[in-house]
LODREN-825307 format. One record per residue: residue in one letter; x, y, z of N, C-alpha, C in turn. Coordinates in steps of 0.001 Angstrom, whole numbers, padded with zeros to 6 digits, always signed. Example, Ala and Ser with C-alpha at 12.3 -4.5 7.8 and 13.67 -1.06 7.14 Angstrom:
LODREN-825307
A+013190-005690+007800+012300-004500+007800+013200-003300+007800
S+012850-002250+007080+013670-001060+007140+012900+000030+007870
This chain:
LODREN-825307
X+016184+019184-030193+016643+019782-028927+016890+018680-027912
X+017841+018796-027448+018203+017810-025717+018926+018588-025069
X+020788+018583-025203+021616+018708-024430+022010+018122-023204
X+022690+018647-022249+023076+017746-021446+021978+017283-020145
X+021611+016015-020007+020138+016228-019029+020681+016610-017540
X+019543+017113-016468+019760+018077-015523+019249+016900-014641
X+020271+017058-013568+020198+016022-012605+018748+016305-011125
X+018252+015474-011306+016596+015276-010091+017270+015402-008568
X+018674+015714-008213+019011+015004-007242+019993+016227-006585
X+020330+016300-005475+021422+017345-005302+020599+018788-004662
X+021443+019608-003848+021320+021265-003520+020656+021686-004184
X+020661+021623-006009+019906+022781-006536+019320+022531-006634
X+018310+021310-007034+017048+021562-007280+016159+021935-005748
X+016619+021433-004652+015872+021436-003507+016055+023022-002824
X+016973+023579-003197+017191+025133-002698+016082+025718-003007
X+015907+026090-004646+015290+027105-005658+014952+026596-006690
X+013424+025158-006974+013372+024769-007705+013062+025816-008802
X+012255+027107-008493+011004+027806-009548+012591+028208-010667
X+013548+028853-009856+014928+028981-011317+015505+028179-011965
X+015343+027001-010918+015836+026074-011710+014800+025548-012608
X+013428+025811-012537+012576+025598-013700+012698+026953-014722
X+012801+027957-014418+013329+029262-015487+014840+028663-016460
X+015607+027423-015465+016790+027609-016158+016683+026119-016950
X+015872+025342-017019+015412+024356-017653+014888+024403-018972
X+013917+025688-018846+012721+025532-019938+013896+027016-020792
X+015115+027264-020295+015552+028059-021290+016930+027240-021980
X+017100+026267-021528+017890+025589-022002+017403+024189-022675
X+016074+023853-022286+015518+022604-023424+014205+022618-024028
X+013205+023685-023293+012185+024086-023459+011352+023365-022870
X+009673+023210-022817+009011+022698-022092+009281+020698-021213
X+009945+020294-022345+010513+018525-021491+011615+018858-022098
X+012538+018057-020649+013624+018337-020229+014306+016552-019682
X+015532+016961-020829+016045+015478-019977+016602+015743-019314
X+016440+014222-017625+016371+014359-016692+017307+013318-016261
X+018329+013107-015139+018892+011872-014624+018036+011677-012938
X+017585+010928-012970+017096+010777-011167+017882+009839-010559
X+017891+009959-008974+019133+009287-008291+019882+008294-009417
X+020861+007483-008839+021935+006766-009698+021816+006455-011440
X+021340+008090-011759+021405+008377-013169+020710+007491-013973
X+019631+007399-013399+018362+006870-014350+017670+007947-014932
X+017626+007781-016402+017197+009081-017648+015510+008933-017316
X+015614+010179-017628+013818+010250-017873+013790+011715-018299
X+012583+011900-019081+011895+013339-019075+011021+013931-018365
X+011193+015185-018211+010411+015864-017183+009473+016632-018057
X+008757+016829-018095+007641+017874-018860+007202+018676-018000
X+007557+019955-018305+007508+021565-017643+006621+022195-018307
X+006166+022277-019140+005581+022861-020496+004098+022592-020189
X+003339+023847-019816+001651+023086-018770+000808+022637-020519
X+000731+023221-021694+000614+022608-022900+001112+021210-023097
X+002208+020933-023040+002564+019610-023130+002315+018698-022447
X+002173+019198-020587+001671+018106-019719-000031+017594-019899
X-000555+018752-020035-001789+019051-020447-002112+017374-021640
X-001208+017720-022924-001555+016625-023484-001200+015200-023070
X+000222+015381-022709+000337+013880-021492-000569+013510-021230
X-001553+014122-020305-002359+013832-019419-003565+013174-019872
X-003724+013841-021309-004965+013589-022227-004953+012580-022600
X-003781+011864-023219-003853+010886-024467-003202+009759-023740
X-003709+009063-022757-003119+007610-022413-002990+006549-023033
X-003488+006485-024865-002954+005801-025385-001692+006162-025979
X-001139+007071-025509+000235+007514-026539+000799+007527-025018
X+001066+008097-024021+001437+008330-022644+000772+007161-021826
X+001062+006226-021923+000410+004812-020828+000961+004858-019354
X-000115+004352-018615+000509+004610-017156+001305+003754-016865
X+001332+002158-017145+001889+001255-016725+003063+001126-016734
X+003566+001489-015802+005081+001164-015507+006048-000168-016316
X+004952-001359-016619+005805-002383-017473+006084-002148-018699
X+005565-000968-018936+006423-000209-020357+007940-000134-020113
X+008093+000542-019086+009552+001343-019393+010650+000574-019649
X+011809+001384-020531+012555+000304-021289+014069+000839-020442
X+013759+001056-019284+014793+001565-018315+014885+000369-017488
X+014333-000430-017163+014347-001600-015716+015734-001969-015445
X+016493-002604-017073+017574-003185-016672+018666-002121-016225
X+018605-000813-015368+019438+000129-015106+018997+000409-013922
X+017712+000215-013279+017290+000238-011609+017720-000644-011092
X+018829-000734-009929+019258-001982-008852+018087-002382-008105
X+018024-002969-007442+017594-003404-006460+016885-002903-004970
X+018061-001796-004507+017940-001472-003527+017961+000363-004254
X+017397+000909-005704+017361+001701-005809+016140+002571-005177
X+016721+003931-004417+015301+004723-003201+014424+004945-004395
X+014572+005461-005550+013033+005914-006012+012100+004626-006296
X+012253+003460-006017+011484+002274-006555+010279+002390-006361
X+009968+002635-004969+008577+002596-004685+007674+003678-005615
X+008614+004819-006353+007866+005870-006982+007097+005180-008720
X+007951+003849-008699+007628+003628-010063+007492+001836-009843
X+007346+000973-009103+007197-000352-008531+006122-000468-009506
X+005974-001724-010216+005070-002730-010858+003947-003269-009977
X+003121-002245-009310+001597-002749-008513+000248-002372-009329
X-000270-003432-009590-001974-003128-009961-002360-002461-008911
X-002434-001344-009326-003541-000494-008360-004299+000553-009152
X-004490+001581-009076-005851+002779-009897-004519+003791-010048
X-003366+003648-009687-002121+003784-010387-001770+004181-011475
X-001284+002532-011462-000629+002000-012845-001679+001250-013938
X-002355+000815-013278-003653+000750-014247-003980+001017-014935
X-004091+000380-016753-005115+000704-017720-005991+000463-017947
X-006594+000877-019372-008188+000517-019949-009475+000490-018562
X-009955-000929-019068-011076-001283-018258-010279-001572-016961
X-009335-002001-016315-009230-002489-015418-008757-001225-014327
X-008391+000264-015004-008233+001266-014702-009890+001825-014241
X-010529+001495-015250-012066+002242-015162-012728+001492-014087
X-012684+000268-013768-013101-000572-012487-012249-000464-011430
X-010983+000105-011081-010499+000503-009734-011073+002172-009447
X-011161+002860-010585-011279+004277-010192-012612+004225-010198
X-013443+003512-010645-014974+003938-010073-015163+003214-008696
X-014697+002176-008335-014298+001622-006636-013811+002428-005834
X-012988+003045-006046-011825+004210-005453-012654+005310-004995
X-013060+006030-006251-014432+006767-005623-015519+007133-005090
X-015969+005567-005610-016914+005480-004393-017257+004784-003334
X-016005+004519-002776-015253+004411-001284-014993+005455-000438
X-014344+006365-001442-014039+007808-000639-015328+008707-000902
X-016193+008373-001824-017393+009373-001695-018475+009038-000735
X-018653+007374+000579-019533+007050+000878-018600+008037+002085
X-017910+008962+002404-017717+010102+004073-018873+010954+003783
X-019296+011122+005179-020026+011732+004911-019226+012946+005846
X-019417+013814+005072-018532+015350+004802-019000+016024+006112
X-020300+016602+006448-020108+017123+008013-019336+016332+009314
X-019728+015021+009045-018658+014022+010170-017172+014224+010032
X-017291+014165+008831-015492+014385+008458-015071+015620+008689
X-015417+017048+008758-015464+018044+009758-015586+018241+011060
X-016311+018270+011677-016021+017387+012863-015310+016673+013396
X-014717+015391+013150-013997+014959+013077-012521+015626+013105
X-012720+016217+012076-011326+017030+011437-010821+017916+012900
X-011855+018668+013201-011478+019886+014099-011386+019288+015489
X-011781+017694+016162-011810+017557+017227-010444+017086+017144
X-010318+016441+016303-008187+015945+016671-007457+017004+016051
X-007938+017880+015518-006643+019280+015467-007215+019952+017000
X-008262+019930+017661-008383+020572+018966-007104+019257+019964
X-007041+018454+019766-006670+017083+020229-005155+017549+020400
X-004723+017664+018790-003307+018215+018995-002994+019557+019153
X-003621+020379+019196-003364+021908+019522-003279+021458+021267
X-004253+021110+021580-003783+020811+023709-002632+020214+023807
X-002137+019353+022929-000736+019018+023219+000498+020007+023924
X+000319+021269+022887+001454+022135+022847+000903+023273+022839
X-000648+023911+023059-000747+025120+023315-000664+025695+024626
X-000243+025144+025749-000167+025780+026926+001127+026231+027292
X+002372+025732+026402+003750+026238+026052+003636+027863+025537
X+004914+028210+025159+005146+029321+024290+005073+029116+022861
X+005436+027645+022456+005856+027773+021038+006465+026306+020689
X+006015+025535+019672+006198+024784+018796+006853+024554+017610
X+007618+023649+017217+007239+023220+015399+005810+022800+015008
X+005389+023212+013967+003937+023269+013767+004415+021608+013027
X+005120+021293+011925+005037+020379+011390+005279+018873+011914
X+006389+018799+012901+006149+017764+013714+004850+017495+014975
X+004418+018560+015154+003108+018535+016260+002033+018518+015388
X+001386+019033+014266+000686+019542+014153+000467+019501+012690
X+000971+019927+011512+000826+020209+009893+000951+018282+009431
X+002152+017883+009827+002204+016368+009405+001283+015337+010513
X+000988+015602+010995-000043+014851+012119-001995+014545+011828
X-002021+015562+011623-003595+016046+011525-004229+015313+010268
X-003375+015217+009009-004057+014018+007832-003666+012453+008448
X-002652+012696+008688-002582+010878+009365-003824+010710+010561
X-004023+011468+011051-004998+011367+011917-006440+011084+011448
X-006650+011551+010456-008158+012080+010113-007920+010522+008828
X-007280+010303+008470-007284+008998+007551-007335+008113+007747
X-006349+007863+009248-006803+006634+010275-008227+006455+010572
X-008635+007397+010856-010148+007772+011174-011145+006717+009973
X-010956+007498+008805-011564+007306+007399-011060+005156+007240
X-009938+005115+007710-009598+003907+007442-010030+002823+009103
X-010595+003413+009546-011396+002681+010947-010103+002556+012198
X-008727+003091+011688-007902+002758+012711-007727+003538+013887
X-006904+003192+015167-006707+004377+015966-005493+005203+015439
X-005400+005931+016918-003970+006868+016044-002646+006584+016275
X-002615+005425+017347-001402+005184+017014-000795+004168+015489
X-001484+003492+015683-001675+002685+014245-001294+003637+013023
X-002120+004925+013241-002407+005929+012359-000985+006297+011977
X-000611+006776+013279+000936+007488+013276+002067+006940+012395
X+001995+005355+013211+003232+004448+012427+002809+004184+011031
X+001305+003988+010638+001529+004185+009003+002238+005504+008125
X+001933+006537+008644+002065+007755+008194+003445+007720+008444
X+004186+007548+009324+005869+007566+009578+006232+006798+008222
X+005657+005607+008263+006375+004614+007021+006440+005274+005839
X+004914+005900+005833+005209+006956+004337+005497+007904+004242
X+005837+008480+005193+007064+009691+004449+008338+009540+004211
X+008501+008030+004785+010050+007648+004849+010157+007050+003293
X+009013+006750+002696+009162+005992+001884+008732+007016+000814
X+008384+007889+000501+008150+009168-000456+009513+010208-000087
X+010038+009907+000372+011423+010546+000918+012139+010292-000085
X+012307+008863-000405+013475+008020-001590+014824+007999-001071
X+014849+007901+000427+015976+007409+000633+016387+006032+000938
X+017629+005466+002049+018149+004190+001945+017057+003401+002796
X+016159+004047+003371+014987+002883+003830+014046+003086+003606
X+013599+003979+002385+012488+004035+001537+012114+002599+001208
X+012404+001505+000951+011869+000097+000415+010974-000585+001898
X+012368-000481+002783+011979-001126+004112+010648-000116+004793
X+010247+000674+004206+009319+001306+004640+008149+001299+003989
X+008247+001003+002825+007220+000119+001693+006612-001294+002114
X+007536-001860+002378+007265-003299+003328+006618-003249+004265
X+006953-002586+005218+006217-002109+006476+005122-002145+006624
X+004375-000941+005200+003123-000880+005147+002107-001572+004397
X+002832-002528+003313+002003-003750+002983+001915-004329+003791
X+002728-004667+004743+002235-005948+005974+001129-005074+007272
X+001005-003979+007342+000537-003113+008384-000882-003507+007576
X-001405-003571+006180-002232-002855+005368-003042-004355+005360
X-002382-005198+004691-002478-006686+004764-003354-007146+006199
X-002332-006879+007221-003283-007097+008855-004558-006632+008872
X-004748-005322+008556-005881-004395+008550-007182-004800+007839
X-006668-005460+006473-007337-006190+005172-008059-007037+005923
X-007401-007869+006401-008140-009036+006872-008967-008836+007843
X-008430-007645+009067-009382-007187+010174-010899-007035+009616
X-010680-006153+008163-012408-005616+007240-012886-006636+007574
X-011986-007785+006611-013017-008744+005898-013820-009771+006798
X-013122-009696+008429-013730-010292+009047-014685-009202+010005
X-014728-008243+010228-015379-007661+010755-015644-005914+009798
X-016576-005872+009422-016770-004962+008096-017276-003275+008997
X-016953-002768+008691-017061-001472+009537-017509-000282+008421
X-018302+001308+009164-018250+002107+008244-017500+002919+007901
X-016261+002320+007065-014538+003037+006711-014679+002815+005172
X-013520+003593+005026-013209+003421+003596-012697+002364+002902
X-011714+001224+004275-011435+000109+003892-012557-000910+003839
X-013472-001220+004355-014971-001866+004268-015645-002087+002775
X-015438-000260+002723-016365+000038+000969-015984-000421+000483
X-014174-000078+000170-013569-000941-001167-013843-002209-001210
X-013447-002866+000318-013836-004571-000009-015317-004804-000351
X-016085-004161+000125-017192-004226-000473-017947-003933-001693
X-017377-003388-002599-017794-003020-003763-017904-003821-004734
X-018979-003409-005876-018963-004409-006787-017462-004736-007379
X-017068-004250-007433-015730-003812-008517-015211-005643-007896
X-015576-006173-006892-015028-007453-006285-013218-007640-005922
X-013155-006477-005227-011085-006891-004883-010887-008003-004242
X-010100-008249-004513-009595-009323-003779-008049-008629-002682
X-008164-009744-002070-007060-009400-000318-005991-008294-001099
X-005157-009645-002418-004133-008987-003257-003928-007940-003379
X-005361-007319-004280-005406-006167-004793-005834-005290-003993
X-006394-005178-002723-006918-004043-001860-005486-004089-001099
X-004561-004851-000818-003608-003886+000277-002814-002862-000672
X-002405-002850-001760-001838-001618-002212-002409-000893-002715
X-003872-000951-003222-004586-000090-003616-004905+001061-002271
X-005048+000562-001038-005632+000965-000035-004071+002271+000455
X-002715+001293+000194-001456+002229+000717-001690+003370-000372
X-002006+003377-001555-001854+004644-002878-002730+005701-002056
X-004049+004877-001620-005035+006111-000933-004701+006892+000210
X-003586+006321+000887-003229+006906+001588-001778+007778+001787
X-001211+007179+000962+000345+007704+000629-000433+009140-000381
X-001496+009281-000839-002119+009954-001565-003294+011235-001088
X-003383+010877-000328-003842+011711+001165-003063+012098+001871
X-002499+011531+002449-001783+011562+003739-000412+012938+003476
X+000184+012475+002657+001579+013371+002483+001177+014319+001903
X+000534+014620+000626+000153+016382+000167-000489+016885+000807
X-001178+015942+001508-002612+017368+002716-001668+018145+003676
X-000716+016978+004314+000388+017125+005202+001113+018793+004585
X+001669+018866+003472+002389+019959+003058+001000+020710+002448
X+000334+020775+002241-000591+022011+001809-001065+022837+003027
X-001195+021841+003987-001427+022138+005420-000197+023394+005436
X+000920+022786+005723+002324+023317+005998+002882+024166+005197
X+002205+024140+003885+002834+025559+002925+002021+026518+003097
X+000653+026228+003079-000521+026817+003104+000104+028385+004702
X+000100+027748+006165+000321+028554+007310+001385+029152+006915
X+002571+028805+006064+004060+029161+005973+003699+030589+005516
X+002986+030637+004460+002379+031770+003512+001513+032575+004066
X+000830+032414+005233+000453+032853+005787+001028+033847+006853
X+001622+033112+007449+002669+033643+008545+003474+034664+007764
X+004057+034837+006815+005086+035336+006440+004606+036541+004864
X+003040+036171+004533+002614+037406+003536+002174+038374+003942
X+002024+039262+004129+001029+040625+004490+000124+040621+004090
X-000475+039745+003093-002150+039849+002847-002191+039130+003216
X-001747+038224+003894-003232+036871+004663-002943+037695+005953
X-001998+038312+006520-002505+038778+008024-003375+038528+008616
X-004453+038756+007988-006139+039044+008164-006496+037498+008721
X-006270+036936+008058-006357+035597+008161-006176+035059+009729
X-004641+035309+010501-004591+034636+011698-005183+035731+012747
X-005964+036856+012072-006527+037758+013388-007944+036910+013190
X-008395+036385+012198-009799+035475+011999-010439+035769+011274
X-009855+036649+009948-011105+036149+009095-010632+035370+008087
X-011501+034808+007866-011081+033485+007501-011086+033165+005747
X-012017+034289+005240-012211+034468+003840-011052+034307+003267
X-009875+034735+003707-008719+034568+002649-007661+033147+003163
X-008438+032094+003844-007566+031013+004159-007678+030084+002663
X-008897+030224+002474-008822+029728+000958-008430+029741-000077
X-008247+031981+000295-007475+032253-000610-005524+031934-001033
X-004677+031508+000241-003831+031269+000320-004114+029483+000407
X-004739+028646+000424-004520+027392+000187-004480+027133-001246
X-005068+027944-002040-005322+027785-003356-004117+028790-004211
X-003348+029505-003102-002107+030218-004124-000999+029134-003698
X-001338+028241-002831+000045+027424-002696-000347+026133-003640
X-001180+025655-004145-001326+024919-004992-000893+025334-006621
X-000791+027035-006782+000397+027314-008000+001650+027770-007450
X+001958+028131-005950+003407+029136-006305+004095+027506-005229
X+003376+026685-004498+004248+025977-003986+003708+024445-003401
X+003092+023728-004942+001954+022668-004721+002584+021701-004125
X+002180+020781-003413+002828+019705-002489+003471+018650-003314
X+003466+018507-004368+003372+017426-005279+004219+017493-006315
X+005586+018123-006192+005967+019065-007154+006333+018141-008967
X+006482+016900-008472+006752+015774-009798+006032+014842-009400
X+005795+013938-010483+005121+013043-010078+005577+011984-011014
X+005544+010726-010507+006211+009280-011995+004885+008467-012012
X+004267+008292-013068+005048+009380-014788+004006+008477-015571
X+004308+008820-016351+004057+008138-018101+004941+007526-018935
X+004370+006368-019542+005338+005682-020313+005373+005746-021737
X+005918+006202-022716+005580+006168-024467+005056+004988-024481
X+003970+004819-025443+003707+003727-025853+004297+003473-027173
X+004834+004682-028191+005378+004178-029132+006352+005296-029502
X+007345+005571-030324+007851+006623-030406+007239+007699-031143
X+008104+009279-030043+006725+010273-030357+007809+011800-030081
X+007256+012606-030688+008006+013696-030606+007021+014920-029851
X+007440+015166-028912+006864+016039-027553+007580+017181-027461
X+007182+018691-027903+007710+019504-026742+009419+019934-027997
X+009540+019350-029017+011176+019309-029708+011445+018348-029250
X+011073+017117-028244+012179+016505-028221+011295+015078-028780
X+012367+014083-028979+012158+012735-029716+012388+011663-028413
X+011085+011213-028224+010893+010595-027305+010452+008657-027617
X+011668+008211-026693+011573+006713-027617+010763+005591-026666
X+009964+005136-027431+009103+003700-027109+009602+002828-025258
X+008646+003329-024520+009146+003183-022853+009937+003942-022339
X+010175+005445-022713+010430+005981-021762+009630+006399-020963
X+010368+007027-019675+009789+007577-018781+009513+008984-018911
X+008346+009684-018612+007951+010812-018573+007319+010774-016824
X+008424+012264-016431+008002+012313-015361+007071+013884-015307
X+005652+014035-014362+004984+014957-014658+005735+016458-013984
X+005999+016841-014170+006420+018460-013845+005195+018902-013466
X+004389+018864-012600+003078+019586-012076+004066+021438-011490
X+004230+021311-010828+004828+022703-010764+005614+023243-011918
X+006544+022412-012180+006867+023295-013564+006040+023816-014690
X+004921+023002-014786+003688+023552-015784+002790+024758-014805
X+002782+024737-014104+002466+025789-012643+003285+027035-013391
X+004271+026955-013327+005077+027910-013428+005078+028759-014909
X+004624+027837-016078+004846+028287-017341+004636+029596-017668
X+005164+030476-018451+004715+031846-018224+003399+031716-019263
X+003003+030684-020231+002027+031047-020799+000732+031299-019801
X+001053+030045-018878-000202+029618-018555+000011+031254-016605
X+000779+031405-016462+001184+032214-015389+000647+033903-015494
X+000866+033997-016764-000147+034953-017496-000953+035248-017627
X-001443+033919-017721-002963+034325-017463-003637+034217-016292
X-002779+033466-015391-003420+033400-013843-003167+034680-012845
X-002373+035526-013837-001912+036770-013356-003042+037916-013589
X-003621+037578-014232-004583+038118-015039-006079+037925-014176
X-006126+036450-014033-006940+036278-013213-006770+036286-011714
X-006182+036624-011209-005506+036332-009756-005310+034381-009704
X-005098+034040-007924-004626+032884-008191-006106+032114-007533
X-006811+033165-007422-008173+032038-007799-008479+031356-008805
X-007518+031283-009951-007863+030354-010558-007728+029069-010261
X-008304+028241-011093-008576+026509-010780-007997+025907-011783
X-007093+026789-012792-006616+025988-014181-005264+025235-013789
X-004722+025154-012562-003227+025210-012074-003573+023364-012042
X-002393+022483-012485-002180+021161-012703-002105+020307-011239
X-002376+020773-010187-002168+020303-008684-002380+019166-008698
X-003692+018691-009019-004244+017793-009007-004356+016556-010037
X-003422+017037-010833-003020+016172-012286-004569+016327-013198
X-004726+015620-014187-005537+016240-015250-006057+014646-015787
X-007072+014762-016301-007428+013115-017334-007731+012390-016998
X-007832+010995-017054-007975+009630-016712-007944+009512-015475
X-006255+010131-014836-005394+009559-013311-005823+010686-012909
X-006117+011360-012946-006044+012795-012184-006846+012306-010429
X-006596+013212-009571-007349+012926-008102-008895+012845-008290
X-009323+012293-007912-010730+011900-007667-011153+012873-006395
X-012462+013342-007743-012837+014540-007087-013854+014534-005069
X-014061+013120-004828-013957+012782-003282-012766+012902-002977
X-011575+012412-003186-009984+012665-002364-009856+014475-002348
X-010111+015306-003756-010243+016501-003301-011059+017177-002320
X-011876+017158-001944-013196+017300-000785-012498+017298+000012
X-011809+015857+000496-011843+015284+001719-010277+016212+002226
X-009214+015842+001099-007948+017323+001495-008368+018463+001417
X-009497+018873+000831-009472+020518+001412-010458+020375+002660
X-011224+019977+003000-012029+019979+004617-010481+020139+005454
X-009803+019075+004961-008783+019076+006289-007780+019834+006626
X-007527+020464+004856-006805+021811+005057-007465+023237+005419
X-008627+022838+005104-008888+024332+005511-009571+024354+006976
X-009754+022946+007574-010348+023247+009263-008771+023107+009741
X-007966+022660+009291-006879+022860+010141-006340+024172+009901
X-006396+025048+009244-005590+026120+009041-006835+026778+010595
X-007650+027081+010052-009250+027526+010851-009165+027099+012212
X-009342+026324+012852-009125+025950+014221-007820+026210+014755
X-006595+026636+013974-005004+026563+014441-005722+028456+014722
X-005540+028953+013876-006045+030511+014107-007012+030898+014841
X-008283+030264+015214-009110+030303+016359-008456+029995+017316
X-008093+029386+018068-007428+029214+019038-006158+029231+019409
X-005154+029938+018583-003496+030371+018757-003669+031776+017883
X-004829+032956+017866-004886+034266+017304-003507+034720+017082
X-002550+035092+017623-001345+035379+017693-000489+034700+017339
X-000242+033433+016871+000183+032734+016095+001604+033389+015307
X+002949+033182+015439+003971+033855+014326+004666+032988+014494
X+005965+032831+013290+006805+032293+013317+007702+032766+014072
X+008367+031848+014891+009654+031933+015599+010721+032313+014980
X+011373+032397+013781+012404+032677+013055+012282+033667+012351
X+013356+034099+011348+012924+034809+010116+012442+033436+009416
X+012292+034509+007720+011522+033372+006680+012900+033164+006112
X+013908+033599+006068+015179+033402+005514+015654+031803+006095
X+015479+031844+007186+015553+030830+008165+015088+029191+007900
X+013662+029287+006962+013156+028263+006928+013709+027064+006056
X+013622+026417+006002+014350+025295+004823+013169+024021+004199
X+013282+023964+003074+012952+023233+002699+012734+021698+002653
X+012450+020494+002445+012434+018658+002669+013126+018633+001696
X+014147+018018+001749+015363+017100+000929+014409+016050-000010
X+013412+016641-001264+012576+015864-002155+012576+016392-003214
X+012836+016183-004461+012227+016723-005891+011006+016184-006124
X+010446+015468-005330+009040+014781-005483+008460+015685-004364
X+008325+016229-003656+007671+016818-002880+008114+018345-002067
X+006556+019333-001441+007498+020501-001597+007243+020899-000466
X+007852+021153+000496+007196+021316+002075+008201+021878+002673
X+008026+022750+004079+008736+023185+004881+009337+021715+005818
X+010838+021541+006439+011176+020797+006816+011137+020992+008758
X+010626+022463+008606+009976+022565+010107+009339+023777+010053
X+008717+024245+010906+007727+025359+010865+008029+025655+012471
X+008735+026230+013220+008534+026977+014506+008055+027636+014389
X+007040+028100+015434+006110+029127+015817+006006+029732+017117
X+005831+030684+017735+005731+031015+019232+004013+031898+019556
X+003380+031558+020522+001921+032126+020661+001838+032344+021893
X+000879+033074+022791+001051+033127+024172-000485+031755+024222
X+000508+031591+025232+000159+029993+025991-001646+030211+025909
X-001952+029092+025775-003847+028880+025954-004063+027849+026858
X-004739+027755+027725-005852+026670+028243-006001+025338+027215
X-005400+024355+027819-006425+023386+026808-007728+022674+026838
X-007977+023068+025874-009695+022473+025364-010139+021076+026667
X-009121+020114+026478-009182+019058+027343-009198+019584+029057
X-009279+020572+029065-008636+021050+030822-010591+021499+031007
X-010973+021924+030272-011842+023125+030589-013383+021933+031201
């Protein structure tokens, strides 16, 4: 099985990816060849069985990007680079040298201590709710949904917020994959680099401190891009889980309940947007380590396998049964699976922030609706990512917190 591969790029996939995953897996079945910007091949694996084993067997599926037998076909100034760039980090990383960044990694992000980081969380979403609650009405995502993880990471990373801000600008420009996606990569090694050195001369209780401090022994090199993954890795899916999470809210009839205050079902809709609309929708990738047949198709020595996390979301095997179970289930691929999968501190730390930001936005804006229809809303110009590209809202005006 192949046929003709289906282009990563363009109107359709960003309109209506979930048909265009119905019209994928009926025309190649679970992996699907793929062209991404200036028609670089790869496979996509849709098939939550097949990603499932991806995920498992990193000696057959290797992370390291210096596999792939695609390089001599990426220019220079090609936007997805930064998605697949040659950096030692807990990444691209194998074996032992994989097992010594991800036990560093974790327990860097596991020395927060979790009530502070609550706290925390809710005093700069009170911070930015005074911005714009004494108005009628906002975009939630430029005030508010994309703001609140850059905020709370700066925090975690000892910085202020403006600092905070301009990192977080660089990376969405640069998870975007457009024409200054690189120059925005740059940006934040040299932003990250400054910061590096700030630790090492003055050691603080952040997440950048731990890492340099850990046995694991980093060096300058290896902590500034390890440190951008943690945050390009934070920062942008909390951002849209935040932002899909209220979208679904605003616009279902069972969370209603939710923005009058109770709050029991905010969880329940953060955890249905992690299957019907996860922030993360692909992810790059896996490399063959030798040739291998996946899914029907014949897959040759360095290719690229890119992860279909939503498309395995979507599978009807696995959809079946979450139908079955409602979408409290926890079997959904959000979080990738195996070896690379998120480290279960980075999960903690994005749901505190998604769920006090959903929680404090509804405590204090009760009335809370969207300004538009839902017909209205539009999507981010990303096959890598899945988010509303604005969120207007209108509330009757509040007092701010800062006034009182």
């Amino acid at each position: 099985m192949s046929g003709c591969p289906v282009r990563l790029h363009g109107p359709d996939f960003q309109a209506d990816p979930g048909s265009l995953y119905e019209k994928m897996r009926a025309e190649h079945g679970p992996v699907v060849p793929v062209t991404m910007e200036g028609d670089v091949p790869a496979w996509l694996v849709i098939g939550y069985r097949e990603l499932h084993h991806v995920l498992n067997t990193p000696g057959v599926f290797a992370r390291s990007s210096s596999r792939w037998n695609a390089w001599h076909l990426v220019p220079q100034d090609w936007p997805m680079l930064p998605m697949v760039i040659q950096l030692p980090t807990v990444l691209y990383s194998e074996g032992a040298d994989h097992r010594r960044r991800a036990g560093a990694v974790s327990d860097a992000l596991s020395g927060t201590d979790l009530h502070e980081l609550r706290t925390t969380t809710a005093r700069m979403a009170d911070r930015l709710i005074d911005s714009f609650c004494a108005t009628t009405g906002t975009d939630l995502r430029t005030s508010y949904t994309a703001r609140l993880p850059a905020l709370v990471l700066s925090w975690l990373y000892g910085l202020d917020d403006v600092r905070g801000d301009h990192l977080a600008d660089n990376m969405n420009t640069m998870i975007d994959g457009g024409p200054d996606a690189m120059a925005a990569q740059q940006a934040l090694m040299a932003a990250m680099a400054e910061l590096v050195a700030e630790r090492r001369l003055r050691p603080g209780p952040d997440v950048v401190s731990r890492l340099l401090g850990h046995p694991a022994g980093y060096t300058d090199e290896e902590a500034v891009p390890e440190l951008i993954v943690l945050l390009g890795g934070g920062n942008q899916p909390t951002a849209e889980w935040l932002g899909n999470a209220l979208r679904l809210m605003f616009t279902d009839e069972r969370f209603g309940a939710s923005i009058a205050g109770a709050r029991s079902s905010v969880q329940e809709a953060l955890n249905e947007v992690l299957w019907e609309d996860t922030p993360t929708q692909i992810h790059a990738g896996r490399y063959a380590a030798h040739d291998v047949e996946l899914g029907g198709q014949f897959i040759r020595q360095g290719d690229l396998l890119l992860l279909g996390l939503s498309g395995a979301n979507r599978d009807p095997l696995v959809r079946s049964a979450a139908a079955r179970g409602g979408h409290g289930s926890q079997a959904h691929l959000s979080f990738s699976h195996g070896a690379h999968q998120c480290p279960y501190p980075a999960r903690e730390i994005a749901e505190i922030i998604a769920v006090t930001g959903v929680e404090v936005l509804v405590d204090r804006l009760p009335d809370i609706e969207l300004a538009i229809p839902e017909s209205e809303l539009h999507w981010r110009p990303s096959p890598w990512v899945r988010g509303v590209a604005s969120l207007p809202v209108t509330f009757t005006p509040a007092e701010p917190y800062g006034a009182r």
